[in-house]
LOKOL-507410 format. One record per residue (C-alpha): x, y, z; residue in three letters. Coordinates in nm, 2 decimals. Layout:
N
X:Y:Z:ALA
...
END
This chain:
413
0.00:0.00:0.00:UNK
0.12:0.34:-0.06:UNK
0.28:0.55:0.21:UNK
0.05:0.88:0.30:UNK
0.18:1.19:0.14:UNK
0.47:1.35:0.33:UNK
0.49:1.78:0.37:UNK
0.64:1.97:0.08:UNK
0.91:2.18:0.34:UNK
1.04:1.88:0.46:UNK
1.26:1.86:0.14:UNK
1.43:2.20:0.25:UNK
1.61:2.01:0.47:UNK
1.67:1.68:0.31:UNK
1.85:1.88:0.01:UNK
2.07:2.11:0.25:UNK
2.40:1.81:0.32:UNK
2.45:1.91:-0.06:UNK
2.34:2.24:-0.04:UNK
2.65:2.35:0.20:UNK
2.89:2.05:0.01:UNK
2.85:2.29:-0.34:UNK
2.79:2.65:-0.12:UNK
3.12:2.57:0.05:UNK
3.31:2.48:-0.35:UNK
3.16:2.75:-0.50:UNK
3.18:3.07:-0.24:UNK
3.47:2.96:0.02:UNK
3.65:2.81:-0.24:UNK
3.72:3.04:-0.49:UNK
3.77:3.32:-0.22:UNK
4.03:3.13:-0.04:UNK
4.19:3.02:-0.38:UNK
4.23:3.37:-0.51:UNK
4.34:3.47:-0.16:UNK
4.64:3.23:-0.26:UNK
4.74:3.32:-0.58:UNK
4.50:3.13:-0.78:UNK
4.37:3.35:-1.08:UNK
4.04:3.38:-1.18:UNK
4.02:3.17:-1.47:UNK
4.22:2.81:-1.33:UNK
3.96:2.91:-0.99:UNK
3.68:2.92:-1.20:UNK
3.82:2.59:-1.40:UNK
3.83:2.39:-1.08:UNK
3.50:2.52:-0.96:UNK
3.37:2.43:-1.31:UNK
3.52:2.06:-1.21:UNK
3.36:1.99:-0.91:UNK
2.98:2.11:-1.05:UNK
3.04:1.94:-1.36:UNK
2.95:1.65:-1.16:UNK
2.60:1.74:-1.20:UNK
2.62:1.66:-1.53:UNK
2.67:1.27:-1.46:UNK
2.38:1.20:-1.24:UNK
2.24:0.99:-1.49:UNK
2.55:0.74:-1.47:UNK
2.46:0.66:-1.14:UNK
2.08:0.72:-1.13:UNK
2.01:0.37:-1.20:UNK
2.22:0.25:-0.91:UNK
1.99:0.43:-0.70:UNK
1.69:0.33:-0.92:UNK
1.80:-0.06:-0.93:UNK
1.90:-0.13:-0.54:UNK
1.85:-0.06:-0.17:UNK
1.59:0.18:-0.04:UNK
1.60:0.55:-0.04:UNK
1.65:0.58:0.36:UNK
2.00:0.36:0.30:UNK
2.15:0.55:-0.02:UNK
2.05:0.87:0.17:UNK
2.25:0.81:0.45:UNK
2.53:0.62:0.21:UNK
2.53:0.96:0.01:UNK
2.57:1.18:0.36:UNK
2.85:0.99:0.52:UNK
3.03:1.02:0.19:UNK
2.94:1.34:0.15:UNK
3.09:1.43:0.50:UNK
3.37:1.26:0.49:UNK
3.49:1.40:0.14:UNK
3.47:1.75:0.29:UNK
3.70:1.68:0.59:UNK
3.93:1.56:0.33:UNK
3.92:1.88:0.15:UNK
4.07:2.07:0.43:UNK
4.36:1.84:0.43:UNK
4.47:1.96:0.06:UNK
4.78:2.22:0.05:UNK
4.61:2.58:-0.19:UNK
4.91:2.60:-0.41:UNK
4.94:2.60:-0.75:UNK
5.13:2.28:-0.77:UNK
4.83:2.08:-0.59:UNK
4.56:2.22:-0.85:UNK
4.54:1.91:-1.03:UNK
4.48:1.69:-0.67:UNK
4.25:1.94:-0.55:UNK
4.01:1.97:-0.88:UNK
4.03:1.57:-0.86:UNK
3.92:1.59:-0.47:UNK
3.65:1.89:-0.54:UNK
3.53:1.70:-0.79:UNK
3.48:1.33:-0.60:UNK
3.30:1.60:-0.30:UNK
3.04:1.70:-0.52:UNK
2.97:1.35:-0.71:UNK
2.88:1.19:-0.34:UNK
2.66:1.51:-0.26:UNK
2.50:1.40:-0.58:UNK
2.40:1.07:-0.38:UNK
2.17:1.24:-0.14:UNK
1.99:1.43:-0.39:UNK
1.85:1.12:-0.57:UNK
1.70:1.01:-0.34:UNK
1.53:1.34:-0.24:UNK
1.45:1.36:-0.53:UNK
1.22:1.01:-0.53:UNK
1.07:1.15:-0.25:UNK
0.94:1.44:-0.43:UNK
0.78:1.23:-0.72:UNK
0.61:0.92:-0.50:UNK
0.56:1.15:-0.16:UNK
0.43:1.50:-0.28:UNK
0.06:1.54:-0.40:UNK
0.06:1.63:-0.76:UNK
-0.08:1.97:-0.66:UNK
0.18:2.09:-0.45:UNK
0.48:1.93:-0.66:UNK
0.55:2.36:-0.70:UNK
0.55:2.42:-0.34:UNK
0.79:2.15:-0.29:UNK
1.00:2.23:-0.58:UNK
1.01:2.58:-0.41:UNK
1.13:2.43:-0.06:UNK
1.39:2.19:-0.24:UNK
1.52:2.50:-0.37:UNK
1.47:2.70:-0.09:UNK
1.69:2.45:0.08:UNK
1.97:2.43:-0.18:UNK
2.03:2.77:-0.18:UNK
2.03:2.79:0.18:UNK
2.24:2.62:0.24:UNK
2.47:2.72:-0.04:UNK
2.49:2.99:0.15:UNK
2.52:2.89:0.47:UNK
2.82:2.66:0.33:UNK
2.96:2.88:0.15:UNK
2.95:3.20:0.44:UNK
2.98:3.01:0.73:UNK
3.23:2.79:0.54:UNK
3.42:3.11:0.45:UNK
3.42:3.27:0.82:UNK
3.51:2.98:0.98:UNK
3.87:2.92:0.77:UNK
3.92:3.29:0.76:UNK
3.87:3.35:1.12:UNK
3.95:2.99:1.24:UNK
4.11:2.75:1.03:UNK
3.94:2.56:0.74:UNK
3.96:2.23:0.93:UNK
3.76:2.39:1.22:UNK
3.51:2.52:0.91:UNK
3.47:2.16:0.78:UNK
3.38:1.95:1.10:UNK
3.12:2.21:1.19:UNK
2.98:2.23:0.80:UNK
2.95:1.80:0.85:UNK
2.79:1.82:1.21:UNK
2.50:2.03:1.03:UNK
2.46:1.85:0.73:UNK
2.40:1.59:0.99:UNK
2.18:1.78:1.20:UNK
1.97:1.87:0.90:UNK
1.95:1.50:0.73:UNK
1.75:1.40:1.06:UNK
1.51:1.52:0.92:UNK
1.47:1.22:0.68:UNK
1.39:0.99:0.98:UNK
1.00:1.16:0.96:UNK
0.98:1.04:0.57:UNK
0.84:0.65:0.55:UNK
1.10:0.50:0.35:UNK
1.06:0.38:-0.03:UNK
1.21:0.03:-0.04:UNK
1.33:-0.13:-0.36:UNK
1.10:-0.39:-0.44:UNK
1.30:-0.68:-0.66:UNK
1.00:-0.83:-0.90:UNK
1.20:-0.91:-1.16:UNK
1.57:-1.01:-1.28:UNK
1.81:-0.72:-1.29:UNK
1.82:-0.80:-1.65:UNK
1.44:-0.76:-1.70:UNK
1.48:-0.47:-1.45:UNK
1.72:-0.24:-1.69:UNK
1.55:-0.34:-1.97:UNK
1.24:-0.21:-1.87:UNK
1.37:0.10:-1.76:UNK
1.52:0.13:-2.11:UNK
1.23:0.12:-2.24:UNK
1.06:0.36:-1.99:UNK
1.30:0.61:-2.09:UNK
1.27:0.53:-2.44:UNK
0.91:0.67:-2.42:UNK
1.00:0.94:-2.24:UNK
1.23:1.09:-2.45:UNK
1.01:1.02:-2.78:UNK
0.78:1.25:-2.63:UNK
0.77:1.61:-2.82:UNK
0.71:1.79:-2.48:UNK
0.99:1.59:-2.30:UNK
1.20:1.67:-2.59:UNK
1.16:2.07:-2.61:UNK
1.25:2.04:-2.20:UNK
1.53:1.90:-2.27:UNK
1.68:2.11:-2.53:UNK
1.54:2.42:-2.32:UNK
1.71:2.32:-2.06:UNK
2.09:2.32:-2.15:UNK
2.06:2.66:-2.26:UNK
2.22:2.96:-2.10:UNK
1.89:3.10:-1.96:UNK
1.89:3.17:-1.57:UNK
2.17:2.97:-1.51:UNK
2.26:3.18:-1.22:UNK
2.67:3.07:-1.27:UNK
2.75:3.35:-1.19:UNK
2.69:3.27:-0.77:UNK
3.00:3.06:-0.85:UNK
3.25:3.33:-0.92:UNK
3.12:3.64:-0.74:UNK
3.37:3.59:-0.42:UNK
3.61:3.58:-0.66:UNK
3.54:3.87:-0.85:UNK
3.46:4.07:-0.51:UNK
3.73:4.27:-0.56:UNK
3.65:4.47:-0.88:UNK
3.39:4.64:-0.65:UNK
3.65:4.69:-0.38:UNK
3.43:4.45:-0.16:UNK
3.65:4.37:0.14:UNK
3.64:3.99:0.28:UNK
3.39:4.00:0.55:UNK
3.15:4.17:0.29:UNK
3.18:3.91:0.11:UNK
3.15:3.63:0.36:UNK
2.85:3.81:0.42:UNK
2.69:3.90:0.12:UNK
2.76:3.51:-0.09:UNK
2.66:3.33:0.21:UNK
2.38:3.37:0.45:UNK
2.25:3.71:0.31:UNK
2.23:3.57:-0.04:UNK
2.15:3.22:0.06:UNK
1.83:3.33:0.25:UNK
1.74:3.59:-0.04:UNK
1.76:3.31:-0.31:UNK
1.56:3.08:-0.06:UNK
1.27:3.36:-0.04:UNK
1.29:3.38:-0.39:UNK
1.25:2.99:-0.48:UNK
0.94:2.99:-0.24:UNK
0.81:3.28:-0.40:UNK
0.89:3.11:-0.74:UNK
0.66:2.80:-0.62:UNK
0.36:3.01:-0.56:UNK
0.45:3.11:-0.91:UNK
0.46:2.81:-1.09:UNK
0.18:2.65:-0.94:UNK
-0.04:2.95:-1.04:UNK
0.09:3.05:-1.36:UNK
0.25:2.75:-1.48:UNK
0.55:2.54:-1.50:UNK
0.62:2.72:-1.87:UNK
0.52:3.10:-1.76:UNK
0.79:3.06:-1.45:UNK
1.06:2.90:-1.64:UNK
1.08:3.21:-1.91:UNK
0.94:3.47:-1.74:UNK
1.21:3.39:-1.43:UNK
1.49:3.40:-1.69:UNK
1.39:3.78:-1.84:UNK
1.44:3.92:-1.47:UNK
1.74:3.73:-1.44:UNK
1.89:3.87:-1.74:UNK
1.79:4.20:-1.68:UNK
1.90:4.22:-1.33:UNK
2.21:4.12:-1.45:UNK
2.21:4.38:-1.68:UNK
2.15:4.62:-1.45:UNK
2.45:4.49:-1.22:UNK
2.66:4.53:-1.54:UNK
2.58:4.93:-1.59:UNK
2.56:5.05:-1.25:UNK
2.87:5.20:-1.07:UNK
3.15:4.93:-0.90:UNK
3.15:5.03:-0.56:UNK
3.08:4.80:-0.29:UNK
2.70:4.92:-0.22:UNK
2.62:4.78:-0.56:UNK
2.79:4.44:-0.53:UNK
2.58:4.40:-0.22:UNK
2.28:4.49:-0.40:UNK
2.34:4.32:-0.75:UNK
2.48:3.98:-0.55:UNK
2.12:3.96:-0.35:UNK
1.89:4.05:-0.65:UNK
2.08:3.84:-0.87:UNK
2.06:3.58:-0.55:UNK
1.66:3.62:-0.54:UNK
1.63:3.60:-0.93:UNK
1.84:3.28:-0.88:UNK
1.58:3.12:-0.65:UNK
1.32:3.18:-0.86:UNK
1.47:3.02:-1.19:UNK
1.61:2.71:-0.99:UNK
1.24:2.66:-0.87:UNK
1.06:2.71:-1.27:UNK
1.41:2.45:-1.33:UNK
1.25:2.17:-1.09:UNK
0.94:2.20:-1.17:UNK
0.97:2.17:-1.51:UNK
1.18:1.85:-1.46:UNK
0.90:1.71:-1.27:UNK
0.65:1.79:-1.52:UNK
0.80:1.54:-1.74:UNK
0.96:1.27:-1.61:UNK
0.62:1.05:-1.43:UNK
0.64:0.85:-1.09:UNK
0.88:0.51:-1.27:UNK
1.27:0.54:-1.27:UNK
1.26:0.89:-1.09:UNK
1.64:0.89:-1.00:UNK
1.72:0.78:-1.32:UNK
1.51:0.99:-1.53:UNK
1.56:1.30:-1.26:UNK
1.89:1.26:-1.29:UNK
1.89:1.26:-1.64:UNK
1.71:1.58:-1.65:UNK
1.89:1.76:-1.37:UNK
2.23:1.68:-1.54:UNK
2.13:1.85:-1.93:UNK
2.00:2.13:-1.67:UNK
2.36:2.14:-1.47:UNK
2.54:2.15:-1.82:UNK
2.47:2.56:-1.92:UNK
2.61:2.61:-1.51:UNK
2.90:2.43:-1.62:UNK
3.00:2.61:-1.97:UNK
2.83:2.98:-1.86:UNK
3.15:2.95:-1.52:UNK
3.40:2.88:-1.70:UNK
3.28:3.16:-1.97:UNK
3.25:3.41:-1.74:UNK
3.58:3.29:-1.55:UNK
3.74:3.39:-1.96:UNK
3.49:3.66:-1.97:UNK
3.64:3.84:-1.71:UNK
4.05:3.79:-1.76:UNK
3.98:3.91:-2.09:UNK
3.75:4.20:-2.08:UNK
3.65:4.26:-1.69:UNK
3.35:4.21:-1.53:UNK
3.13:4.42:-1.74:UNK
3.13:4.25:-2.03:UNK
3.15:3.93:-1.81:UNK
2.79:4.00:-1.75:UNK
2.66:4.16:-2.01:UNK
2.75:3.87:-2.20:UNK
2.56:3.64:-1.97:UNK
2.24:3.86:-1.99:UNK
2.20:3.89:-2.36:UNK
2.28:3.55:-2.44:UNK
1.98:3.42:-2.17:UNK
1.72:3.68:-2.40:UNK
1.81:3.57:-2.71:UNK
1.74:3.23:-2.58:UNK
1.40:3.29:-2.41:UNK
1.28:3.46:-2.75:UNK
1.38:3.14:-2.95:UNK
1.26:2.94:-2.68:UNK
0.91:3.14:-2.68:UNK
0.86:3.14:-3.02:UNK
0.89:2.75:-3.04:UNK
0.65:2.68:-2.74:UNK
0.37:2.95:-2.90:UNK
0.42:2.73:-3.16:UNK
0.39:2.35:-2.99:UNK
0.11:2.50:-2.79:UNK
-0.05:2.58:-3.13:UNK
-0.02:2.20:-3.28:UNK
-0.15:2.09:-2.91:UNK
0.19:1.93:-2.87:UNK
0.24:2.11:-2.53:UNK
0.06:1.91:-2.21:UNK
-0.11:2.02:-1.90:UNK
-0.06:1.71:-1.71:UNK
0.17:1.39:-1.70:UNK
0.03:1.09:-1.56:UNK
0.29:0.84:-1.39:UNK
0.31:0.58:-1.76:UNK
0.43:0.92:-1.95:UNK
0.06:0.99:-2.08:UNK
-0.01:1.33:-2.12:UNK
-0.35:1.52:-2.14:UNK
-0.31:1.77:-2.42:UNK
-0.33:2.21:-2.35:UNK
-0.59:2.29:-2.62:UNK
-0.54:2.67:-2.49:UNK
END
């Protein structure tokens, strides 16, 4: 018998081990690497690294998909998780260790990867199909969070402390937090066939997934360079182009920002389960663009980092919300690590590319250009991508609903 529906905020706290894992790579990081001779563009390559391992979820989606239950690869994916970041803080910041430390970033973020798939189960099998926006919101909330509070509290901690002080008290929360998965019934993995006939099946589930048009456009949409938000993982180390001094910054990229992009993903899943998974998704990635924009023009002194890094943060939380949501529209109730995972990692791609282009970006030509660059390309995108869906919608090739067997009921609007 199916478990009763669990809360939608619970996954705020489910998703924050990975949340302050990636906060902690992508703010305290690059700060501390600049701090040590790094320059922008190898900090931004290494940075780049470690996310990139978003972009193989799918490889080990079906592990997740094919064995144990969620409670055990959650806590599998935590301990790892923990234990990778203690490790960090063992690694020498000098040039000479770049290549070990890009190696080590990137193993951190590939076992924070391991407690998001199963969150993310919960959130297709455990959340009522009517608050799946809501929930997306509080996922979001929760990553962002605690990208923050990674990241800034991460940041403090080694600058005020050390950095191996900073890394057992960032692994006593994310262990704090995953308690929270103890109020969750667990989804076991229920072995009805051969793990032959299992993978086969799930090949074929996948197949008709992708043949779908809707699934498809997502998919295409979705690696674009619209509301990517890469630039959260570069603005610590590009503080200092607005004369931002250190404790701004630990500041301002970690809890400020972190709790302004978590009000904006909640706000975003108000949004999308109002207006719509499509209106969010393209409407969010205008404002981003053109608060970016604005950031771009105004004047570099430190009152406008502050302001651009927590609008940009709130625009941020509202895109990564429309970015969920979407995914969820799509992929049904069967194989949802796999085809989540699948999903999330085409998503993680633009993240990727757009942080190590504005890492270029910025030796080359400064931080104005850096993000101008990023702004126009995500318009020209969401016109493209506009014109396309005014145009599925108008061959009733764009759904309203998905149904668990990857049926959809047709938007004759």
């Amino acid at each position: 018998m199916e478990a009763p529906y669990t809360k939608p905020f619970y996954m705020f706290f489910l998703i924050m081990p990975m949340g302050i894992s990636q906060g902690f790579v992508t703010v305290a990081l690059p700060f501390l690497l600049t701090r040590n001779g790094f320059p922008v563009a190898l900090t931004a390559g290494i940075v780049a690294i470690g996310i990139s391992a978003n972009l193989w979820r799918f490889v080990w989606g079906p592990i997740v998909d094919l064995s144990l239950s969620l409670h055990k690869w959650y806590w599998l994916g935590l301990l790892a998780c923990v234990a990778s970041l203690l490790i960090l803080s063992f690694i020498p910041f000098t040039l000479k260790d770049a290549p070990l430390l890009s190696a080590v970033v990137f193993v951190s973020q590939v076992t924070a990867t391991f407690t998001v798939l199963p969150v993310n189960g919960f959130m297709a099998k455990r959340i009522k199909e009517n608050r799946k926006g809501r929930a997306s919101g509080w996922y979001q909330a929760g990553s962002l969070a605690s990208t923050g509070l990674g990241g800034g509290a991460g940041l403090w901690l080694a600058t005020h402390y050390n950095l191996k002080l900073a890394s057992i008290v960032l692994g006593i929360a994310s262990l704090l937090f995953a308690m929270v998965i103890l109020l969750i019934k667990d989804i076991p993995h229920v072995k009805e066939q051969t793990l032959a006939q299992e993978i086969k099946g799930m090949g074929k589930d996948m197949l008709s997934m992708i043949k779908l048009p809707v699934a498809l456009f997502v998919m295409i949409l979705i690696v674009m360079p619209i509301g990517t938000g890469a630039m959260a993982n570069l603005w610590s180390a590009v503080a200092k182009d607005w004369n931002t001094d250190a404790d701004t910054v630990v500041l301002v990229t970690g809890l400020l920002c972190g709790g302004v992009s978590a009000i904006g993903c909640l706000a975003g899943g108000v949004i999308t389960d109002r207006w719509g998974v499509w209106n969010a998704y393209l409407g969010s990635g205008v404002v981003c663009a053109l608060v970016t924009i604005l950031i771009a023009v105004f004047p570099y002194y430190p009152a406008t980092y502050i302001v651009g890094v927590l609008a940009y943060g709130l625009c941020t939380g509202l895109m990564y919300t429309a970015f969920t949501a979407i995914i969820f529209f799509v992929i049904g109730k069967k194989n949802v690590a796999t085809k989540y995972s699948l999903m999330s990692s085409l998503g993680n791609l633009p993240v990727v590319y757009m942080t190590t282009f504005n890492g270029w970006t910025h030796d080359m030509f400064g931080s104005r250009y850096m993000l101008s660059a990023e702004a126009i390309a995500g318009l020209i995108f969401v016109i493209i991508f506009f014109l396309i869906l005014k145009r599925m919608r108008k061959n009733n090739l764009i759904p309203v609903v998905v149904e668990s067997n990857n049926q959809f009921v047709a938007d004759k609007n």
